[in-house]
N, C-alpha and C positions, 0 to 999 in steps of 0.2 A: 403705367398701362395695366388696368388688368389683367392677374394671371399670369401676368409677363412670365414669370418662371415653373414649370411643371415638372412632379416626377415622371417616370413613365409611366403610369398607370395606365393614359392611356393606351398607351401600344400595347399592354398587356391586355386590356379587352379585345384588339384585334387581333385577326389571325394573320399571320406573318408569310411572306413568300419569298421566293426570289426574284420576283420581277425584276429585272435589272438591262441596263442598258449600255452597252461599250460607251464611255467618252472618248473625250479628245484626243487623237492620235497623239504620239510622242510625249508624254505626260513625263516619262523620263528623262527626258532634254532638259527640266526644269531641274536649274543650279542654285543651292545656296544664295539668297539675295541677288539672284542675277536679274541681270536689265536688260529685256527683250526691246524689237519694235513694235508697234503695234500697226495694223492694217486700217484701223479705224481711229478717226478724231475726238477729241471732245469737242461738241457743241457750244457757241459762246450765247447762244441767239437765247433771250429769254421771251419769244413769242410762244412757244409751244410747251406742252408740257415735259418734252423732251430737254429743254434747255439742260444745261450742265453749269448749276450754280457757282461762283468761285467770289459770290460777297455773301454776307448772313445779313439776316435782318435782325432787329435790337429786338431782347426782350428784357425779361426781367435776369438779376445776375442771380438768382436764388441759388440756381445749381450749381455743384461743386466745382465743375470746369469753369464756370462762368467767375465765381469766387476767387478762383486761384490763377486766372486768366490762361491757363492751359490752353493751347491752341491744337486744333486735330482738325486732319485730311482725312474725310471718310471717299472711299475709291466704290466705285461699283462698275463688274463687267457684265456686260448684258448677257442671255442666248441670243440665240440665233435670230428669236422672233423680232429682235428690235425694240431699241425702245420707245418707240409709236406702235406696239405690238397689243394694244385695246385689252392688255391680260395682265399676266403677271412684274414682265421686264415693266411695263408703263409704273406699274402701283408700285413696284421698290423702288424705281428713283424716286416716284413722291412720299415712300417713305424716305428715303434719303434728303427731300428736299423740306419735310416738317421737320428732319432731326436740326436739319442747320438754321430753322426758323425759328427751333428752341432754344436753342444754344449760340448765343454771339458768336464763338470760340471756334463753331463748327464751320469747316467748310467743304462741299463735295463735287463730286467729280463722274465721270463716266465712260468706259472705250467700248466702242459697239464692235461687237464678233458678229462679224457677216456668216464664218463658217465655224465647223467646230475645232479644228485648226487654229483659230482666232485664240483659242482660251488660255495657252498656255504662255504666248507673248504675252495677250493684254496683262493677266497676272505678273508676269516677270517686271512689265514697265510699273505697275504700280510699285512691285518690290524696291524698284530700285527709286522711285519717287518719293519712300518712308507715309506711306499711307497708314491711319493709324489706324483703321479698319478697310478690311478688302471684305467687300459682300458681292458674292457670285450666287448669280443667277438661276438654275433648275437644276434638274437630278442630273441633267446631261453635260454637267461642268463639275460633277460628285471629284473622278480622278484628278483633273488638273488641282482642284481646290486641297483636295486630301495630302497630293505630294508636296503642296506649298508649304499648306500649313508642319508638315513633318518636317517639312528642310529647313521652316524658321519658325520656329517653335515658340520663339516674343512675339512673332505675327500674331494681331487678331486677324479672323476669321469671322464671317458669316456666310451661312451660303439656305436658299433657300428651295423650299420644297423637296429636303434631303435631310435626312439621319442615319445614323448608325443603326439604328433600330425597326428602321426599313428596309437596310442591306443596300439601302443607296450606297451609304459610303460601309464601306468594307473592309479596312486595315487594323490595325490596332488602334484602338478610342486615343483622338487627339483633340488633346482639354482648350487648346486655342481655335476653337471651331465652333461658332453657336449656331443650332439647326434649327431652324425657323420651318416648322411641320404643321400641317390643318388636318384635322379628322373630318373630312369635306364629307364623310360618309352620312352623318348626320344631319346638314342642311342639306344635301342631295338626296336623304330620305326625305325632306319638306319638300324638294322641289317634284319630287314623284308622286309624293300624295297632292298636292298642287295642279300638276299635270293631269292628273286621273280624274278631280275637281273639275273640273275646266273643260275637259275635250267634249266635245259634241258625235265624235264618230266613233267613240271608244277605242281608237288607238294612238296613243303617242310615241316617237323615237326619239332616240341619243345614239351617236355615233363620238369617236374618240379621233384625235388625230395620231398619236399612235400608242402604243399595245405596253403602256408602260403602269404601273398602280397607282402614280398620283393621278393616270386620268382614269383606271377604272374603277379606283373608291370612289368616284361622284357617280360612276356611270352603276354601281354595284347600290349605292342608295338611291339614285333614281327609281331606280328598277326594283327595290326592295319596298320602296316610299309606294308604287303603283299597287304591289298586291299587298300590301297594309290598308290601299285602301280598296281594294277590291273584299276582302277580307271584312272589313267595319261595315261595308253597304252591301254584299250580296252582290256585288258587279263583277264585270269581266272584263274589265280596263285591258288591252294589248300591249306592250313593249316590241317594237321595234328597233333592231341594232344592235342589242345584247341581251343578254340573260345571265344571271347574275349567279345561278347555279353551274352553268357549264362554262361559264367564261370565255363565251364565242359573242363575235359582234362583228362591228362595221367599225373600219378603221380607216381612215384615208391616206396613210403613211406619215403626213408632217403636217406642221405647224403655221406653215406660209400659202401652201396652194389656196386662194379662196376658190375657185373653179370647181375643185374637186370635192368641196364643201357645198358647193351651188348644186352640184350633179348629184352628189348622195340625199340631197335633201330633197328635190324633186323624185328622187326617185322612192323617198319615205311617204311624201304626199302623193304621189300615183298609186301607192299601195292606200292610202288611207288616214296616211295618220296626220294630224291638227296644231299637236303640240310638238315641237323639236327642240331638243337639246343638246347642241354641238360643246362638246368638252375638245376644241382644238385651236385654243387661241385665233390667230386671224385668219385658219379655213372656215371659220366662226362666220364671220362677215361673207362669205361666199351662201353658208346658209340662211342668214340675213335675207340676200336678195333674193334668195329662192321664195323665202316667206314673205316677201313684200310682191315678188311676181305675181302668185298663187293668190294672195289678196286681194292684188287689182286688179285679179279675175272671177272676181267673188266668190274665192275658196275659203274665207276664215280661217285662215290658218295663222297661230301665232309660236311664240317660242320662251324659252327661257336663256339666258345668257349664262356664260360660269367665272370664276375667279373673281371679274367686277360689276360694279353696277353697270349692266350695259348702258344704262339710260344716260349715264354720265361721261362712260367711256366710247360708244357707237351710238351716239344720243338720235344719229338720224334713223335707226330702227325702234328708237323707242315706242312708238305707235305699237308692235309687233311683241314688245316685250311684256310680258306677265307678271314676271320678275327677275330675279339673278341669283345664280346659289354662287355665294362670294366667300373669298379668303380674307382676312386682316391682314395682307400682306403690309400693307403700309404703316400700322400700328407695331407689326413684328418686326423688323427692318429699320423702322424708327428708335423701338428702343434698343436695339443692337447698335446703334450707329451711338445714340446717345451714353448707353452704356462704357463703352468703350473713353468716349467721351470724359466721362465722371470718374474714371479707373475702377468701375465696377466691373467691369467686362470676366462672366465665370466661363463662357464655352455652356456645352450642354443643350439639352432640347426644348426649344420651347414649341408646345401643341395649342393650338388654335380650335377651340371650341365651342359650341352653341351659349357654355355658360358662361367663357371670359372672352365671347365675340371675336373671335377669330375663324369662324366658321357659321355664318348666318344667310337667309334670304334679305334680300333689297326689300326694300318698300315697293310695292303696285305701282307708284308714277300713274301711267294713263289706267290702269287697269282697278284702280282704288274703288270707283264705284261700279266696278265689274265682275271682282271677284265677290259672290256671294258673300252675304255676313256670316251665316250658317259655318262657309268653309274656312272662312278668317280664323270664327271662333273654336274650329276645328286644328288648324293648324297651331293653335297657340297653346292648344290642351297637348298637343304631339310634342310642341317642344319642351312641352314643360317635366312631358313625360322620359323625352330622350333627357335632359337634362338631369332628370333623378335618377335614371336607371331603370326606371319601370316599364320604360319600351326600348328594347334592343335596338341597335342599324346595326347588324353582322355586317363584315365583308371580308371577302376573298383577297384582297389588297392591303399593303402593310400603309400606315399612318405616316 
């Protein structure tokens, strides 16, 4: 994979906070190799993309695991959002399910945390199942992951949308922990000047599901992406939802209401705005149908998606979708899982970026001969330019 491995550099271009989030309750319950229950199943049904693989498919034996017929359990526990969560939990099992389609050797796994409660069993059962990587799911699984990896310290680890160098995780640096990070700030600069492209009313929003910096680095370059391009045309493009100076917005508290995604987004389009971007996993979908209402009322309103390609992942709002400012999660999670696999496995941060595609917009889908060429070939001179360095994405949010 490209770039698979980075220093920090970039975190050292952004500026660092504390945003941070209590996880899972009793994180100290977790014992040395202990074997919890777990509250949820693995999946044996390969109809969905949820399944929970436990055969690999044949490839080539080229790599080292495959050579030496090593055999590895790679374990992933979900958040909360599920993993039919149209976001991020969806795209780490499919990267957990290319790693096992690369590697004969591989096989994986999966325990769905309904609460946050959840994390510290599911972790314990994989402990005691000899997983040969255990990859956890968002910053709000940072604590239970941190005190595994410290109690068994031969454990790999991955855990995603979390580092040390975001102050997600916070203890002393434990080198069996590989941090799968996106500088989302950069394609959510594209998705903003995009946005400000596009609207017909001059106002666009984004809202967050909650008040955490993986979701206000997108919402910090949406919103930086909008007066970058109010700035190059002499416009007055709006942001509604946040402002990227004061760091006040619209938040809907979690991850699962779509209702209250439905409600914030009607109430973005009653003010005016055209363009939406919900940064809140599957409240996501509740702004979906807010935008496909307001449609079939002949409001023109569309949106952009985050983390995944929506078109691929909530393919029935694709009509609606412009594009998706998306993470490599599956590219980053695949070679953790593989890695580990090959006994390459170093720990450390990998950062997901415009230039080794872990941090990029979708393709148009329906929107290919609608988005202006002018703004195409606009956007492509911005990335090229974030890319070099010669146009900044600040943000108030750590990497």
């Amino acid at each position: 994979m490209p770039g698979r491995r980075q220093s920090g550099s970039v975190e050292e271009m952004v500026k660092h906070t504390a945003l941070m989030t209590a996880a899972a309750a009793g994180v100290t319950a977790l014992l040395l190799a202990a074997c919890g229950s777990s509250t949820s199943s693995v999946s044996s049904s390969s109809s969905t993309p949820a399944a929970a693989a436990s055969t690999s498919a044949s490839t080539s034996a080229s790599s080292p695991a495959a050579a030496s017929g090593a055999k590895l359990l790679g374990c992933m526990v979900t958040d909360t959002g599920g993993i039919n969560d149209k976001s991020f939990n969806q795209s780490a099992w499919q990267g957990m399910q290319e790693a096992r389609a690369a590697n004969p050797n591989i096989t994986v796994k999966y325990l769905q945390s309904t609460t946050q409660s959840d994390y510290v069993p599911n972790i314990n059962t994989f402990l005691g199942e000899k997983c040969g990587i255990i990859v956890t799911v968002g910053f709000l699984m940072a604590d239970a992951t941190e005190a595994a990896a410290k109690a068994n310290p031969k454990q790999d680890f991955a855990i995603v949308d979390c580092s040390y160098a975001s102050e997600c995780l916070s203890g002393a640096k434990e080198s069996n922990i590989d941090q799968l990070t996106f500088n989302t700030v950069q394609d959510g600069f594209l998705g903003g000047y995009l946005a400000a492209g596009m609207t017909k009313t001059g106002k666009v929003a984004t809202f967050g599901g909650e008040d955490f910096g993986t979701v206000t680095i997108y919402m910090d370059g949406y919103w930086d992406g909008v007066q970058y391009y109010n700035k190059q045309h002499h416009a007055s493009v709006q942001v509604l939802g946040w402002n990227e100076q004061t760091q006040k917005g619209e938040f809907t508290g979690d991850f699962t209401n779509e209702t209250k995604g439905e409600t914030v987004t009607q109430t973005f389009i009653s003010e005016g705005a055209d363009v939406i971007f919900p940064v809140a996993g599957n409240v996501g979908l509740g702004a979906a149908k807010a935008v496909q209402d307001a449609d079939s009322s002949g409001g023109h309103v569309n949106m952009l998606w985050v983390d995944t390609d929506g078109c691929v992942s909530a393919a029935q709002y694709c009509k609606y979708m412009i594009s998706s400012v998306t993470k490599g999660i599956q590219a980053a999670v695949k070679g953790a899982v593989t890695s580990a696999a090959s006994g390459s496995f170093a720990g450390g941060t990998y950062v997901g970026t415009l230039a080794n595609g872990g941090a990029v917009l979708s393709p148009f889908h329906d929107f290919s001969g609608t988005v202006p060429a002018a703004l195409q070939s606009e956007l492509k001179t911005l990335e090229a330019g974030i890319e070099s360095g010669s146009i900044q994405t600040p943000t108030k949010s750590p990497v």
